[in-house]
C-alpha positions in Angstrom: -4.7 -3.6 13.7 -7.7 -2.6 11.5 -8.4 0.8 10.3 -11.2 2.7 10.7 -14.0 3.7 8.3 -13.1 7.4 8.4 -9.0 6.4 7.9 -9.9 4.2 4.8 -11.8 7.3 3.2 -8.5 9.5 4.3 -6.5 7.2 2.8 -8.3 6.6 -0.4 -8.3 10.0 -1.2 -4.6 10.0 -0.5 -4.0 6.6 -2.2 -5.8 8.5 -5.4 -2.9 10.6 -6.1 -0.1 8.2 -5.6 1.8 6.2 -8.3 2.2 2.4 -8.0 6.0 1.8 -6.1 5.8 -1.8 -6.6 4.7 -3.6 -9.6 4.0 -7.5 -9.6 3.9 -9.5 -12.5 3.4 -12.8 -13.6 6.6 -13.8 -12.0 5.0 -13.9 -8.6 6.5 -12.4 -4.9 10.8 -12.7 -5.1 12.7 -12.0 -1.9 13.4 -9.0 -3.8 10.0 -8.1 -4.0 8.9 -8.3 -0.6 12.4 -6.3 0.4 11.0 -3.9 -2.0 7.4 -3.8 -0.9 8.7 -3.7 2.8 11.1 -0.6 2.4 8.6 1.2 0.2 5.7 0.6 3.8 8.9 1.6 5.9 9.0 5.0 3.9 5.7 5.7 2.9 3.4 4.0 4.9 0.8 4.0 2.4 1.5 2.9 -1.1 -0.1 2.1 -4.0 0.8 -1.7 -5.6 0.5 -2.4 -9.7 -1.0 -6.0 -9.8 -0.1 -6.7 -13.5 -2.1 -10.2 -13.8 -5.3 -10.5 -16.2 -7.1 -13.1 -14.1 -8.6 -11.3 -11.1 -8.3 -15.0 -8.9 -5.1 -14.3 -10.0 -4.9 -10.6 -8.3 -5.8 -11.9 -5.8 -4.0 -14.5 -4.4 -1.2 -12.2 -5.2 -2.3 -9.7 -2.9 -2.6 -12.5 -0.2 1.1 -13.1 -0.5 2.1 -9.6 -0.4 -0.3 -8.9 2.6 1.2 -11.7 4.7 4.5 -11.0 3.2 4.8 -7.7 4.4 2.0 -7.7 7.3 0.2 -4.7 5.8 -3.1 -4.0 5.6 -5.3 -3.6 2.1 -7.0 -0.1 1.7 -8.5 -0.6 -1.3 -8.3 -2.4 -4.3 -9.7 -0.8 -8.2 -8.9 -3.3 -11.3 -4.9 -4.1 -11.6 -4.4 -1.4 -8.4 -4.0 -2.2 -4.6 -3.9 0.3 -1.8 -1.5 -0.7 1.6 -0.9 0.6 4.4 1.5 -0.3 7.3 2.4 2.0 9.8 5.0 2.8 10.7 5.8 5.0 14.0 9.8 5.9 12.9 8.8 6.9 9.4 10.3 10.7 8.2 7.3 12.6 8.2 8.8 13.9 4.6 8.7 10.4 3.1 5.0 9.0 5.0 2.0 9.8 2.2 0.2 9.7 5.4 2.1 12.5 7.4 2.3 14.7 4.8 -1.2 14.3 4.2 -2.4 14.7 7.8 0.0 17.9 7.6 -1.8 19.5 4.5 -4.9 19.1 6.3 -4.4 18.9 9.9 -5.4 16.1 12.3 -9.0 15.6 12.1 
């Protein structure tokens, strides 16, 4: 499943207003973490991830783990910041960034 040019812009500009849901620190991907990071995809679809590590090799090896961890796919990524996305077709459109975003805006 790979998104589209046009859905990555959609979602950046989405992504832009979000708060980070998960945070990831030195102490690597827990179970917890990954239950965490899965329920907040269920939910939302598209969330933002805090990747609080200094070394960017670092970043991203994390982000490796959490993408295969939780099968989603990376937006975008800006400094300590990652953007996900997994869809989800059984999400409640009043927890989804993406369907209340596509509901501002309509379907384009």
């Amino acid at each position: 499943m790979s998104l589209s040019q046009a859905q990555k812009k959609a979602f950046r500009s989405i992504g832009h207003h979000l708060n980070p849901v998960v945070t990831v620190s030195e102490n690597g991907v827990s179970e917890n973490l990954l239950t965490e990071l899965n329920r907040a995809l269920n939910d939302h679809e598209l969330i933002k991830v805090k990747l609080a590590l200094p070394e960017r090799d670092d970043r991203a090896a994390m982000l490796n783990e959490l993408v295969t961890g939780s099968r989603a796919e990376v937006v975008q990524t800006i400094g300590k910041m990652a953007l996900l996305y997994r869809k989800n077709p059984k999400a409640n459109p009043k927890l989804s960034n993406v369907s209340r975003f596509e509901g501002h805006h309509g379907r384009h």
